[in-house]
matplotlib code that plots the C-alpha trace (Angstrom):
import matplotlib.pyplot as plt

x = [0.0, 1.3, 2.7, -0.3, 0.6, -1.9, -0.9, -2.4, -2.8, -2.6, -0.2, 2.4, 5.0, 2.0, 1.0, 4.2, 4.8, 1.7, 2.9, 6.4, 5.4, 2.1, 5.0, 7.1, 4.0, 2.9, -0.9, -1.4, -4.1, -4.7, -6.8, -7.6, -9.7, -10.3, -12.3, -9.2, -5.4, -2.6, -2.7, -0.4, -0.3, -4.0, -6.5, -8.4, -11.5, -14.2, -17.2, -15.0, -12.0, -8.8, -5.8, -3.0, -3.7, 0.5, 3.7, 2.8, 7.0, 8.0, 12.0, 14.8, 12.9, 15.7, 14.1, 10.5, 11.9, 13.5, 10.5, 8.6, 11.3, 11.5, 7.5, 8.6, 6.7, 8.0, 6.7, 5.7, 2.9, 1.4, 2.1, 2.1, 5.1, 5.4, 8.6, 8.6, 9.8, 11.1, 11.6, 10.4, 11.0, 11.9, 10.8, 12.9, 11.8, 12.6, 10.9, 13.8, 13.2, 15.2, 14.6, 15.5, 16.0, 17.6, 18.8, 22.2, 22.7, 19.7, 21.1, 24.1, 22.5, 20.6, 23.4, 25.6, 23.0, 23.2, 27.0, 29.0, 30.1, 33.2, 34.3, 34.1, 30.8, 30.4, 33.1, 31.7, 28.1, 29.9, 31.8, 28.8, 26.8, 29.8, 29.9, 25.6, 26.0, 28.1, 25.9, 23.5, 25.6, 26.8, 23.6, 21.1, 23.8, 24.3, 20.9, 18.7, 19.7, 21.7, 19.5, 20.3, 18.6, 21.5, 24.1, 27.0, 25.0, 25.7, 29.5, 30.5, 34.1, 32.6, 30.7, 33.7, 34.8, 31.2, 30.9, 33.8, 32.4, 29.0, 30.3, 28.1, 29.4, 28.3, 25.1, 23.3, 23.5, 27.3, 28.2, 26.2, 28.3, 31.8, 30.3, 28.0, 29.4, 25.7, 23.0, 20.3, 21.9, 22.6, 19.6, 18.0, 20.0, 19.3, 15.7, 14.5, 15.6, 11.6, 11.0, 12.2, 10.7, 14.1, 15.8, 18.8, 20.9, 19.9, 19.4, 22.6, 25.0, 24.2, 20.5, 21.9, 21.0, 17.7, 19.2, 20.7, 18.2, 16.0, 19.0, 20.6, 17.5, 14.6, 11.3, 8.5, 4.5, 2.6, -0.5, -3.8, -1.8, 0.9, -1.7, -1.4, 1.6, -0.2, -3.0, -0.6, 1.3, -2.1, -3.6, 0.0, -0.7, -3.9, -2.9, -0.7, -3.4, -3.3, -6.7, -7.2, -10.0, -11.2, -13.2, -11.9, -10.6, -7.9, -8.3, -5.5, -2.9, -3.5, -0.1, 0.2, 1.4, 4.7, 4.9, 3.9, 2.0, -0.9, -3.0, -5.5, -8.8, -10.9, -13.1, -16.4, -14.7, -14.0, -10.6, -8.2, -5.2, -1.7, 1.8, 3.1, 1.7, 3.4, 2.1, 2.1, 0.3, 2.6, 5.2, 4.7, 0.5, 1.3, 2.7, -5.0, -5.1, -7.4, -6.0, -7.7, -11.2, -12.7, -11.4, -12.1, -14.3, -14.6, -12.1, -11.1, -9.0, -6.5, -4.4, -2.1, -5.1, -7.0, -3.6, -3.7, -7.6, -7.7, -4.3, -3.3, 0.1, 1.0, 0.3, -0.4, 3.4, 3.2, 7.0, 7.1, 10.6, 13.2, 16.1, 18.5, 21.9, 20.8, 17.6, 19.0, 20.2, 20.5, 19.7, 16.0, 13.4, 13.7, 11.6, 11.3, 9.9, 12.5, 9.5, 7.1, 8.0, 6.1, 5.4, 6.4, 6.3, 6.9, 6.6, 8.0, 8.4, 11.0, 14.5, 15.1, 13.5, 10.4, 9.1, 8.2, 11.1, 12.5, 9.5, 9.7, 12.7, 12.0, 9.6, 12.2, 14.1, 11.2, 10.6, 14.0, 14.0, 10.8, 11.9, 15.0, 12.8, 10.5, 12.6, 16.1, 17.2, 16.7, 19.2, 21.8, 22.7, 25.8, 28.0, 30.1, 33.6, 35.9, 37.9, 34.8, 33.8, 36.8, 37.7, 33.8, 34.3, 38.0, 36.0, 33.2, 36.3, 37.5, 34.3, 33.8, 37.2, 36.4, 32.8, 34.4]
y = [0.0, 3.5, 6.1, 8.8, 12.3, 15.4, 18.7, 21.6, 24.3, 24.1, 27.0, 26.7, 25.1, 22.4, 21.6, 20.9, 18.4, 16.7, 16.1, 15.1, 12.6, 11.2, 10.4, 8.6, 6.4, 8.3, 8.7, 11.9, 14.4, 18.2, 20.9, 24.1, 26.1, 28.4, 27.1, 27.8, 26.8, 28.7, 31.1, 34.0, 32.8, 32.5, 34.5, 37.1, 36.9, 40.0, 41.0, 39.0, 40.2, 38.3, 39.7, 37.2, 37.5, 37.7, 37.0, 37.9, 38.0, 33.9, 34.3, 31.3, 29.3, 26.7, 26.2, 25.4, 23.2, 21.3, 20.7, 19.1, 17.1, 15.7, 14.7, 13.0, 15.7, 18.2, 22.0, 22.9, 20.4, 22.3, 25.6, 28.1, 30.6, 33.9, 35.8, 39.2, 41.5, 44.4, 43.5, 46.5, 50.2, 52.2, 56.0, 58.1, 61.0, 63.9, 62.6, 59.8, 56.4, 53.2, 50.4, 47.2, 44.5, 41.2, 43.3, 43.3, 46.0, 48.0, 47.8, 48.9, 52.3, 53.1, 52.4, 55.1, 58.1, 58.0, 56.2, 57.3, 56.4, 55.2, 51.7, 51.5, 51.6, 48.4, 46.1, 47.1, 46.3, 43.3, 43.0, 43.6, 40.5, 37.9, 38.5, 38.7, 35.4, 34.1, 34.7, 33.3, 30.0, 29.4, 30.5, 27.9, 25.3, 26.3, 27.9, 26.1, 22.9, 21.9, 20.9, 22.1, 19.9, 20.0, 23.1, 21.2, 20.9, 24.8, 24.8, 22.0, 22.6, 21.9, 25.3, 27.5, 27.6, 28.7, 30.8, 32.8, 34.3, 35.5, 38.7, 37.7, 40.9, 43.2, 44.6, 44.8, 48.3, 48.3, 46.0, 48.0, 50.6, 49.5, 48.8, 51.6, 55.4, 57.1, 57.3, 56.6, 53.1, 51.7, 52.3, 51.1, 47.8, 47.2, 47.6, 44.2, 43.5, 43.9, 41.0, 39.7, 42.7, 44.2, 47.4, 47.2, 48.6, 45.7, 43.4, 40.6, 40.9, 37.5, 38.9, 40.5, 37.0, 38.7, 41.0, 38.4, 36.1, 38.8, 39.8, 36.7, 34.8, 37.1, 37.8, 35.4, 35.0, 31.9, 32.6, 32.6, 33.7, 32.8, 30.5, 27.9, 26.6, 25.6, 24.0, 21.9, 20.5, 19.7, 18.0, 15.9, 15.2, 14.1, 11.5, 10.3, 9.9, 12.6, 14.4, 17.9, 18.9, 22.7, 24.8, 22.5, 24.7, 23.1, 24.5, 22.5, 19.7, 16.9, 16.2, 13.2, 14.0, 12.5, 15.3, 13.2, 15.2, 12.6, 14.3, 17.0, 18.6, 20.7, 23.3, 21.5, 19.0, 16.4, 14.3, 13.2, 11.0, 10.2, 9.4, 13.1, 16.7, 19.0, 22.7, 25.0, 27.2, 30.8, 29.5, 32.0, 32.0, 28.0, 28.9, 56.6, 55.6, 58.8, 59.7, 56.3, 57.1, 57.4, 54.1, 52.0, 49.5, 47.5, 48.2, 46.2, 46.7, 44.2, 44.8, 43.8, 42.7, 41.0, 38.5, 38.1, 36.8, 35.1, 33.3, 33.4, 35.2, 37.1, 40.6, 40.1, 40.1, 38.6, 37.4, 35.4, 35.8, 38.3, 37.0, 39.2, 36.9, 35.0, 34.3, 32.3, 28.9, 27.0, 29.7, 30.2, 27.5, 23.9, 21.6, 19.5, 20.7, 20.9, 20.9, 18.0, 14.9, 13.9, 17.6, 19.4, 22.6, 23.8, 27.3, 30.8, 30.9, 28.1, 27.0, 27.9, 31.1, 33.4, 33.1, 30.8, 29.0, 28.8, 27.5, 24.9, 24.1, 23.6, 21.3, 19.3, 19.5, 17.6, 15.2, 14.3, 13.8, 12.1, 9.5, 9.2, 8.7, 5.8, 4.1, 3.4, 1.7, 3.9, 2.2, 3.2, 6.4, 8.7, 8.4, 11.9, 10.8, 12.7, 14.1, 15.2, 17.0, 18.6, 19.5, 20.9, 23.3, 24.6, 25.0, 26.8, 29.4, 29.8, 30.6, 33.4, 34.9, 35.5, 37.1, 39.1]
z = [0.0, -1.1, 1.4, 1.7, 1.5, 2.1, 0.3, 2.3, -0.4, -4.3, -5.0, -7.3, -4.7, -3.6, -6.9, -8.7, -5.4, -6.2, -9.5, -8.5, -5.7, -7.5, -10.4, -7.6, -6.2, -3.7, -2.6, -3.1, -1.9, -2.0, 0.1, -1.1, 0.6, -2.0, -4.9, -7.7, -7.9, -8.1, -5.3, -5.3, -9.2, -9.6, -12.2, -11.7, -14.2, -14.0, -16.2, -19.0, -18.4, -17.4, -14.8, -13.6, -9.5, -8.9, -11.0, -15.0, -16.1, -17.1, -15.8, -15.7, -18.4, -17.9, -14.6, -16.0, -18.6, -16.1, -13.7, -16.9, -18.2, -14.3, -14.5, -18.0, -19.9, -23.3, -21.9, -25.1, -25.3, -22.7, -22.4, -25.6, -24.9, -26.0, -26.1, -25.5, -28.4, -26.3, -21.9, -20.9, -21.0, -17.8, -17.2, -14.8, -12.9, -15.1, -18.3, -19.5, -20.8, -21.3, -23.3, -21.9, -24.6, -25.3, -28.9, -28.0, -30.9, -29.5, -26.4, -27.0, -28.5, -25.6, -23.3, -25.1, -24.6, -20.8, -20.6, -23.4, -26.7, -26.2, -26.2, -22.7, -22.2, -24.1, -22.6, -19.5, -20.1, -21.2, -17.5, -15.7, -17.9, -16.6, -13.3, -13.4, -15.3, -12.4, -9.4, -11.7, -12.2, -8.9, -7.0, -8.7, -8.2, -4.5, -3.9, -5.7, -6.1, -2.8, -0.2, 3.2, 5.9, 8.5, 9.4, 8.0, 4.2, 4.4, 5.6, 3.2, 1.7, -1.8, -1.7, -0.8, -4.6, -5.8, -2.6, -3.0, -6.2, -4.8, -3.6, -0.5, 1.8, -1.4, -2.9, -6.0, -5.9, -5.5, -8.1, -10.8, -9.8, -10.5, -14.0, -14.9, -14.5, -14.9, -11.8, -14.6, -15.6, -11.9, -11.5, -14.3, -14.0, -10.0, -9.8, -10.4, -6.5, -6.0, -7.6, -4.4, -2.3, -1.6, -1.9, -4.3, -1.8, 0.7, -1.7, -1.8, -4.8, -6.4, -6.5, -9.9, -11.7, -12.3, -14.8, -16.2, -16.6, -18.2, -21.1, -21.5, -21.5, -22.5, -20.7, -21.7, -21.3, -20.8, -23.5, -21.3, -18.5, -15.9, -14.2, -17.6, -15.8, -12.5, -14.4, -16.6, -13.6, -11.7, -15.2, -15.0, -11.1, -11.8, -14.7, -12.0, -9.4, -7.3, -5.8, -5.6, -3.1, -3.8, -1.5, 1.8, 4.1, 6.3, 10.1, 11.5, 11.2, 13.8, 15.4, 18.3, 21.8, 20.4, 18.1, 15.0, 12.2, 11.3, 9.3, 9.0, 10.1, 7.7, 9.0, 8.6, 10.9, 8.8, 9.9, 7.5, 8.3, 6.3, 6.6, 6.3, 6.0, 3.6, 4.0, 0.9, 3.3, 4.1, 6.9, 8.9, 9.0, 9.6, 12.6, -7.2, -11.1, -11.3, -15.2, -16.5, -14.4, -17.8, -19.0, -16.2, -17.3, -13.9, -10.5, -7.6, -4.7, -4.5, -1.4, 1.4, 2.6, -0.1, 0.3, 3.4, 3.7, 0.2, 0.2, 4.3, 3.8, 6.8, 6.9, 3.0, 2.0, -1.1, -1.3, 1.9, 4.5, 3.1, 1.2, 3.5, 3.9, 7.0, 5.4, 2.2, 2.3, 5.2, 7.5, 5.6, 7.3, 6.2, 4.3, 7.2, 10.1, 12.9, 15.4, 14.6, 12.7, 9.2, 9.0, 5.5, 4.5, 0.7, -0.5, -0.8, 2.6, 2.9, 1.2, -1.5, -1.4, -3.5, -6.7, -9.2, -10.4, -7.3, -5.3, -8.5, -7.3, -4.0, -4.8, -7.0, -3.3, -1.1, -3.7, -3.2, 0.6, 0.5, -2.0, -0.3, 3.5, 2.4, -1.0, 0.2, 3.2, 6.4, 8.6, 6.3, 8.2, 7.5, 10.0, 10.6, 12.3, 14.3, 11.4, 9.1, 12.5, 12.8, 8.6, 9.0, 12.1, 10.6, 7.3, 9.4, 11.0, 7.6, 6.4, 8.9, 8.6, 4.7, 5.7, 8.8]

ax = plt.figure().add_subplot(projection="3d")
ax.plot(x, y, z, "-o")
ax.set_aspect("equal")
plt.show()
């Protein structure tokens, strides 16, 4: 008999786990309390008209490519992708504009009326799109893709090389400078920190991987809207057996007096038990347009607030825990629950971090510790001697001394 896993939430990060872990065997079932998927990358539909509720810009494509190829499935059989001609264009406050595009020639154009037309400006646009392409590099591969369950995961000699390169002690801000001589084009290349909800002068140095990703590798739309790519990893979850349950609002997770999760309770007071509880749920919840007054053909508020009842995010932030340095990584909450055992969580709100591609990845993360619990043997347990204690903690010092 198949392991049985609830899903609490069908958001992006709970859905593509339903399709990952239906794929491995897994009984798989989903709560929703509201009667759509998607969440924070839900639809919006009023008097005929059609708004994506959160995220509307299709970044690290690599990253979506990935997930479906995981699940056994080509992308392009089911979602139609449109590549955006120009990025976008940037107004400044006196009146300016700036065309962001993957037109390298373009580019290069528009660069030269706020930096110069020497050869210099160039070669360093150039310099600036390495070292972005670095963090980019070495932060999915340490970021995204290493899974850091225990402290040592995070102070393992391996990352040194890829962590040296981060520029972890710099910002976004800082490293624009060193590369662009103009106020107008730091700026205009350090904005996209809000993505994340930070200021690019808080905002970690690797962070810059968003520029990168948006010039190297374009800025795409899923046609229908950003919420095509929930729907075709809960139609793939679904061929694999896995049951989404809409308009059943969880009220709590039933945990044992030994601190076992075991399953659920809905608000009408239904009980539903399982072998483990992942939470898609926000981690910490768990625990004036006047100039277009004319044109306004129908108007919501959609607020803070609006968030916070429809989707359960606390206080309504829409981009979960900050990605401030001892928020990333292994220092940003776990997976696993350190509290009570079979409990998961999945989400913006835990490792790896916000946003879509990343929460896919996270996903890709607790599929991987979950197969790795219940299909291989479980009395096979590393065992850390004396000397890896000891190379770790002088790694660990090392470590420090470079950030200090």
């Amino acid at each position: 008999m198949p392991f049985k896993i609830i899903i609490i939430g069908a958001g992006v990060g709970g859905t593509a786990a339903a399709a990952r872990l239906s794929k491995k065997g897994f009984e798989v079932e989903v709560y929703e309390k509201n009667a759509y998927n998607g969440g924070r990358c839900s639809i919006i539909n009023q008097n005929g008209h059609r708004f994506d509720q959160g995220p509307s810009l299709y970044l690290m494509p690599k990253i979506f490519e990935e997930t479906f190829e995981d699940l056994g499935e080509d992308i392009n059989d089911h979602i139609e992708l449109l590549k955006c001609p120009s990025n976008y264009s940037v107004h400044f406050h006196d009146g300016k504009q700036f065309e962001l595009t993957t037109d390298l020639a373009k580019l290069s154009r528009s660069l030269e009326r706020y930096e110069g037309s020497n050869e210099s400006t160039l070669i360093n646009f150039l310099k600036f799109l390495k070292e972005s392409h670095v963090h980019y590099q070495r932060s999915v591969k340490v970021a995204l893709k290493t899974d850091f369950q225990h402290w040592y995961d995070f102070f393992h000699p391996k990352h040194l090389p890829d962590v040296m390169q981060l520029h972890l002690l710099d910002t976004v801000y800082n490293r624009a400078c060193k590369y662009f001589k103009s106020d107008y084009m730091r700026k205009a290349f350090t904005f996209q920190t809000m993505y994340l909800g930070m200021s690019p002068y808080d905002g970690l140095a690797p962070y810059s991987l968003l520029q990168y990703t948006e010039i190297a590798e374009g800025i795409w739309y899923p046609k229908g809207g950003f919420n095509k790519v929930v729907q075709s990893l809960e139609n793939i979850a679904v061929q694999h057996g896995a049951k989404f349950n809409y308009n059943s609002d969880v009220q709590e997770i039933i945990v044992d007096d030994k601190g076992v999760a075991k399953g659920i309770k809905l608000r009408n007071g239904d009980v539903v038990n399982s072998d483990i509880v992942i939470c898609n749920a926000d981690l910490v919840y768990a625990l004036n347009i006047s100039n277009f007054k004319d044109m306004i053909d129908h108007e919501i508020v959609n607020d803070p607030r609006s968030w916070k009842n429809e989707f359960n995010l606390w206080k309504g932030s829409i981009l979960g825990l900050s990605h401030s340095l001892f928020q990333v990584l292994w220092f940003r909450p776990s997976l696993k629950c350190k509290i009570f055992k079979n409990l998961y969580f999945v989400g913006a709100s835990v490792q790896p971090g916000t946003g879509v591609p990343i929460v896919l990845c996270g996903a890709k993360l607790l599929e991987k510790q979950l197969c790795d619990r219940f299909f291989k043997d479980e009395t096979k347990i590393q065992l850390w001697s004396k000397r890896n204690c000891l190379l770790i903690i002088l790694v660990l010092l090392v470590f420090l001394c470079l950030l200090f």
